[in-house]
N, C-alpha and C positions, 0 to 999 in steps of 0.2 A: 457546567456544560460548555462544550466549544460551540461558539456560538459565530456565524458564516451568515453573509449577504441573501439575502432572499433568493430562492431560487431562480436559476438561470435556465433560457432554453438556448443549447445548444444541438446544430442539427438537426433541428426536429426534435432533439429530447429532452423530455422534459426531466430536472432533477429536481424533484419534491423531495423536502424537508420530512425528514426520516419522522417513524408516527411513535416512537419511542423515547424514552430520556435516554440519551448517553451517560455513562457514567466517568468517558476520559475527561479531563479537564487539563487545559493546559497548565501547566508551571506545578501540576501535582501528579501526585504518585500514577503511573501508568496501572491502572487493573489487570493484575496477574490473570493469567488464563492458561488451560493444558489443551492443545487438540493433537492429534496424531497426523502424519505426516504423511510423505507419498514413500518417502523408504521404509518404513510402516513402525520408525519411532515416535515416543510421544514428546514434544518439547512443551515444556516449560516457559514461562516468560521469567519469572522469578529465578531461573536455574540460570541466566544471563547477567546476572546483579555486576555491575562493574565493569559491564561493555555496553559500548555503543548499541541499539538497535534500531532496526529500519523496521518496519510494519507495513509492506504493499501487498493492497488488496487487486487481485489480476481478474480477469475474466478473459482467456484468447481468443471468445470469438469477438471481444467490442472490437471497434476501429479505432477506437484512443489510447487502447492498448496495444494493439497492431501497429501503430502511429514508433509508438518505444520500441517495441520487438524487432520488427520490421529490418527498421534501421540499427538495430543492434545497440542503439543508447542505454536500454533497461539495461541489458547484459553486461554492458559496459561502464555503468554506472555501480551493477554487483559485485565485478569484479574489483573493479579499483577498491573498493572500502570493505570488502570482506578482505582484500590484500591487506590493507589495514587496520585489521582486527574487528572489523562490527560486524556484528551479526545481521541476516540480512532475511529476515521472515516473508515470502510470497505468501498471501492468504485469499484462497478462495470460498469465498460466501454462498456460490452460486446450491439453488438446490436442487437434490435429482430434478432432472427431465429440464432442466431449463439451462437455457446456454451456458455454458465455462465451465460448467460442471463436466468433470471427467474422473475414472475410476478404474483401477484394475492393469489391466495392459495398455488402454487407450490411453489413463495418465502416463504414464512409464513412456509412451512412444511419444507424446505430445510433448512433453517437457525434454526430452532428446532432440528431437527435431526445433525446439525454441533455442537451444544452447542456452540454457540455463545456468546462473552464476552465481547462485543465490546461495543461503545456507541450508534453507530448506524451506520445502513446498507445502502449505499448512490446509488441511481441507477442515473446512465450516463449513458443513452440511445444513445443518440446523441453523443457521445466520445467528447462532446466538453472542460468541465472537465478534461479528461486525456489527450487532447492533449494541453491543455493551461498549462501542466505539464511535459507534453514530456514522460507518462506514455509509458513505450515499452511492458511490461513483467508483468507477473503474477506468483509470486508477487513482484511489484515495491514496495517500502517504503519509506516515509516522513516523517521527521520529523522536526517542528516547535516551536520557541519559544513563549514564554509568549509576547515577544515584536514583535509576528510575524512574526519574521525573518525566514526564511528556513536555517537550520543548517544540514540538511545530506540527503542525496537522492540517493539510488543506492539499492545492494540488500539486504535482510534481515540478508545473515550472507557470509562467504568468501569461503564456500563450493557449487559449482555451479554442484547441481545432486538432482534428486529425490528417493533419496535412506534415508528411512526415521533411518539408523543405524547412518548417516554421522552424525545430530544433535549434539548429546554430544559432537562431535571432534570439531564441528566449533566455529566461533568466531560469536557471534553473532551482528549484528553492531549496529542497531536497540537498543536493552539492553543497549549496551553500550553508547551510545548519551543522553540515557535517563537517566539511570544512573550520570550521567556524568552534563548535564544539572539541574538534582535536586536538586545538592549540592553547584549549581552555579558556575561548572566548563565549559569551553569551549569544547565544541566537536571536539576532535584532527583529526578524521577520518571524513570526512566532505561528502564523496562521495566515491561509490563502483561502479563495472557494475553491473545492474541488470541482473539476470538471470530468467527464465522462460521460460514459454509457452507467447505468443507474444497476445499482449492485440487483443479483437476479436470487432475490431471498423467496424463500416457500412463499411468503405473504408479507 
């Protein structure tokens, strides 16, 4: 189990420690999983073996994600490394009727209007996906190797605010694993606490 600093209240939110056992574990095999997409294919995790993958769990109504969008970092950070061959999984936990959850046309407009750079846009309905990951926060981040393994799990960068000025100051962690991994270096920072708005699961 990845195992992350007691929880944190940021902004008023609180991120309680997910009521489930995760079953990722860092430096081991990532848990394959299939869900269906927003261009209404179903990807595979296992159908990736031999590429890089990224794993961000989104919600666009949080502010912490709007923090990344906003300023166009997220998209920025998609592009440059799907440029570079990795795959790059957005995954929404959220379930009907509760923020970030979207469906139909309204996805289709809302990921247009995000400029979107990703590989593709993973809907978990059922949070079963983000609890078999111990997904707490939006935005959590994954990252996987070519041999599957899960090599870093926590938040995007070491700045825990929705203040879209903080960016250039922070370290970004994310960048740096991949960076790091491309050159077939080991990923020294292996794990962060994720910060956000608190993934919006049925229960």
């Amino acid at each position: 189990m990845i195992r992350f600093p007691r929880p944190l209240v940021l902004a008023g939110l609180l991120l309680s420690g997910a009521a489930w056992a995760a079953m990722a574990t860092i430096d081991e095999r990532a848990p394959d999983f299939a869900l269906q997409a927003a261009d209404g294919k179903t990807y595979k995790l296992s159908d990736f073996k031999g590429k890089h993958v990224v794993l961000e769990w989104v919600n666009f109504g949080c502010p912490f994600v709007r923090k990344h969008y906003d300023s166009g970092n997220m998209q920025q950070l998609q592009q440059t490394y799907t440029d570079s061959g990795v795959v790059w999984l957005s995954i929404s936990s959220s379930a009907p009727g509760k923020q970030g959850f979207y469906e139909g046309e309204a996805l289709q407009t809302q990921l247009k209007n995000e400029s979107v750079a990703h590989t593709a846009y993973l809907i978990d309905a059922d949070g079963k996906v983000g609890k078999l990951y111990g997904a707490r926060t939006t935005p959590h981040m994954y990252v996987i190797s070519p041999e599957g393994k899960l090599v870093y799990a926590g938040g995007i960068d070491n700045i825990r605010s929705a203040d879209v000025t903080d960016i250039p100051k922070a370290v970004n962690y994310v960048a740096k694993a991949l960076d790091g991994i491309l050159v077939g270096q080991e990923v020294m920072q292996k794990t962060s606490p994720p910060y956000g708005c608190s993934v919006k699961y049925a229960n």
